[in-house]
C-alpha positions as CSV (number, residue, x, y, z in Angstrom):
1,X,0.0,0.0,0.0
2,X,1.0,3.5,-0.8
3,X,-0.2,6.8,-0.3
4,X,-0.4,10.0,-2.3
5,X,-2.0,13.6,-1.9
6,X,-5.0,14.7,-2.9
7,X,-5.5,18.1,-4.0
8,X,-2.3,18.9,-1.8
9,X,-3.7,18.7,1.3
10,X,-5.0,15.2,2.5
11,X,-3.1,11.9,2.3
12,X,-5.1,8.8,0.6
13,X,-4.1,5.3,0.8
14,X,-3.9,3.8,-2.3
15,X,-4.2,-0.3,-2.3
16,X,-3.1,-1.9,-5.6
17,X,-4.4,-5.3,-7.3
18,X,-6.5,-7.2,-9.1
19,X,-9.9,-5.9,-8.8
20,X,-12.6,-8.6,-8.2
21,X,-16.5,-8.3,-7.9
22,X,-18.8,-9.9,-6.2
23,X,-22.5,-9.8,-6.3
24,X,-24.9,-11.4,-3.9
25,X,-28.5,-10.6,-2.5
26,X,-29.9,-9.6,0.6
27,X,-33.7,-10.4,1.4
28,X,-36.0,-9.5,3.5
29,X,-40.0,-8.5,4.4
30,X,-41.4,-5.2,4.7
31,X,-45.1,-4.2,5.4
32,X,-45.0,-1.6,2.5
33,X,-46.8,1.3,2.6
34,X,-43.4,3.4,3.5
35,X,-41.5,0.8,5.6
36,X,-38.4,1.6,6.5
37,X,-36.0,-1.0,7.3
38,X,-32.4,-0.6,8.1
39,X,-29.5,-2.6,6.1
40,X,-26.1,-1.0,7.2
41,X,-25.3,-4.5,9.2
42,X,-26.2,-7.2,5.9
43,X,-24.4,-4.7,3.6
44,X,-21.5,-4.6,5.9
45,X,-21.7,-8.4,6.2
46,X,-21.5,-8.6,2.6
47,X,-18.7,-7.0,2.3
48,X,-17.0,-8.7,5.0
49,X,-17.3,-12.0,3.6
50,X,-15.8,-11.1,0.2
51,X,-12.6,-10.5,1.6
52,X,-12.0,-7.6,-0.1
53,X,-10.7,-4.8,1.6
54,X,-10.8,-1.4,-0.2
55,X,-13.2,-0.7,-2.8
56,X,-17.0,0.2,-2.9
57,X,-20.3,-1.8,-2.8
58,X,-23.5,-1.0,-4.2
59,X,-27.0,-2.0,-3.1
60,X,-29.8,-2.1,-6.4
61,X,-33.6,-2.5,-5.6
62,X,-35.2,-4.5,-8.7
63,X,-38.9,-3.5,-8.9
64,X,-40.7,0.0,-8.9
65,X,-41.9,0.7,-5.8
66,X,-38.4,0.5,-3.1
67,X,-35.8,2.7,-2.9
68,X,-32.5,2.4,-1.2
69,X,-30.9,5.9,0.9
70,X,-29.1,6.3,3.7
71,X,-30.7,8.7,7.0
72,X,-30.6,8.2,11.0
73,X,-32.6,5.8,11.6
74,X,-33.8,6.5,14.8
75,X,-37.9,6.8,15.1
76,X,-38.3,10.4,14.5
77,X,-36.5,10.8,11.0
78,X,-38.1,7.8,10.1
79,X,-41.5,9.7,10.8
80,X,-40.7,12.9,9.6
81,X,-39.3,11.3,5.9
82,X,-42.7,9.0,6.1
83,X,-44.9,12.5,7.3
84,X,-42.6,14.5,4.2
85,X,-43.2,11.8,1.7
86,X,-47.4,11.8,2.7
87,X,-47.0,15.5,1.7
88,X,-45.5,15.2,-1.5
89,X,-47.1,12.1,-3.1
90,X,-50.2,11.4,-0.7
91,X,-51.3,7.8,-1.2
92,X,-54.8,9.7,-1.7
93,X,-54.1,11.7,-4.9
94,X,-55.4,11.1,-8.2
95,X,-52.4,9.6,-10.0
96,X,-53.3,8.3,-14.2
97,X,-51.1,5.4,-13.0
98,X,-53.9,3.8,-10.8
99,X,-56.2,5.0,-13.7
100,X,-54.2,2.5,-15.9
101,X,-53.7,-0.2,-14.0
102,X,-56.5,-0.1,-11.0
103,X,-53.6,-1.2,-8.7
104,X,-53.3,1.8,-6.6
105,X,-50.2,2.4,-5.8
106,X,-49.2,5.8,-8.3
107,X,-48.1,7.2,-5.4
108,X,-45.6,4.4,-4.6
109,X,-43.8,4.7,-7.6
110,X,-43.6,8.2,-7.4
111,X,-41.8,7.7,-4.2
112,X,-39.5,5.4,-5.6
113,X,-38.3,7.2,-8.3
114,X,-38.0,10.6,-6.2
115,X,-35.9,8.1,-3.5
116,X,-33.7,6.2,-6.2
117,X,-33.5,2.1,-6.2
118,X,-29.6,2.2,-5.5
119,X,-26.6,3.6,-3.8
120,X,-22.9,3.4,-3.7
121,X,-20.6,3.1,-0.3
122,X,-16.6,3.1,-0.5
123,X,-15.3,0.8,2.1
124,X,-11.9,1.1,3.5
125,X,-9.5,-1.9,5.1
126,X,-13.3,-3.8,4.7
127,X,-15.2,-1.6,6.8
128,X,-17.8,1.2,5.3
129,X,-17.5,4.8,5.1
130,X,-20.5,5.6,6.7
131,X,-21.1,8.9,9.2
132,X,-21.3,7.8,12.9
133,X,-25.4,8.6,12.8
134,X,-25.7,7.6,8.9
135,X,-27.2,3.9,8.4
136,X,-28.7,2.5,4.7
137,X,-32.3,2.0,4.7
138,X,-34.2,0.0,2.5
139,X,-37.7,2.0,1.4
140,X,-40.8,-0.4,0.7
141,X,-43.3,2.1,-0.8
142,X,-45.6,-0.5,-2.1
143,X,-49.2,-0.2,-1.1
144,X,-49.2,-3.8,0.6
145,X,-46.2,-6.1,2.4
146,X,-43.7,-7.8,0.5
147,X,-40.9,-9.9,0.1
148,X,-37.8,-8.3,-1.8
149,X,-34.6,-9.3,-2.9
150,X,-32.1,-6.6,-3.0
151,X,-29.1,-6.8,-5.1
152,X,-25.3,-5.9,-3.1
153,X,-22.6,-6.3,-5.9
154,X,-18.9,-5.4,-4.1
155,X,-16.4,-4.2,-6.1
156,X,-12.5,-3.6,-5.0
157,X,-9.1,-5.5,-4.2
């Protein structure tokens, strides 16, 4: 391992190899309708047991209706994004979505596509770069509970 400057100022370690990847899944049940479930300890998992220790890993939601961020996750955030989200797509609004497909859940896709279905997290000597407070949270914004299979591919040497 080596280390260089960045912009002058800061020192970065730089950690040389081939670079593998690795993609697995993590799975889980939400109750939709907003459930927020946290994932910081499966995606650190994940990357634990590919060995790797420098690179970053990124966690992919198939479907239309979850989204993956990252937030405190302590009750009152969780409320207050669940309270924000009721304010900017309420489940109550006329969407042309549940016009076309009588499914009602417009609003859940909405959400999911303002939220994002992925992120990316470097991870240094195998351990993520998260903030002390910041955890990743799965979003289930479907209008019913479900079973999802999220996608964590880890990148790095």
């Amino acid at each position: 391992m080596s280390t260089v400057m960045i912009n002058g100022h800061h020192k970065a370690a730089v950690r040389e190899g081939l670079m593998r990847v690795v993609t697995g899944t993590i799975e889980l049940s939400s109750r939709g309708d907003a459930d927020i479930v946290g994932i910081s300890d499966d995606v650190a998992e994940a990357v634990r047991r590919t060995g790797l220790c420098a690179g970053t890993v990124t966690v992919f939601v198939p479907g239309a209706t979850g989204a993956v961020t990252t937030l405190e996750f302590e009750p009152g955030v969780v409320h207050d994004l669940q309270e924000t989200l009721d304010q900017i797509t309420p489940p109550g609004r006329h969407y042309v979505h549940n016009d076309n497909l009588r499914d009602g859940n417009g609003h859940s896709h909405v959400r999911a596509g303002l939220v994002g279905p992925s992120i990316t997290v470097p991870f240094v000597d195998g351990r993520l770069t998260l903030g002390r407070f910041q955890t990743i949270v799965f979003c289930d914004f479907d209008a019913r509970p479900r079973d999802r299979r999220l996608i964590v591919q880890v990148m790095g040497v």
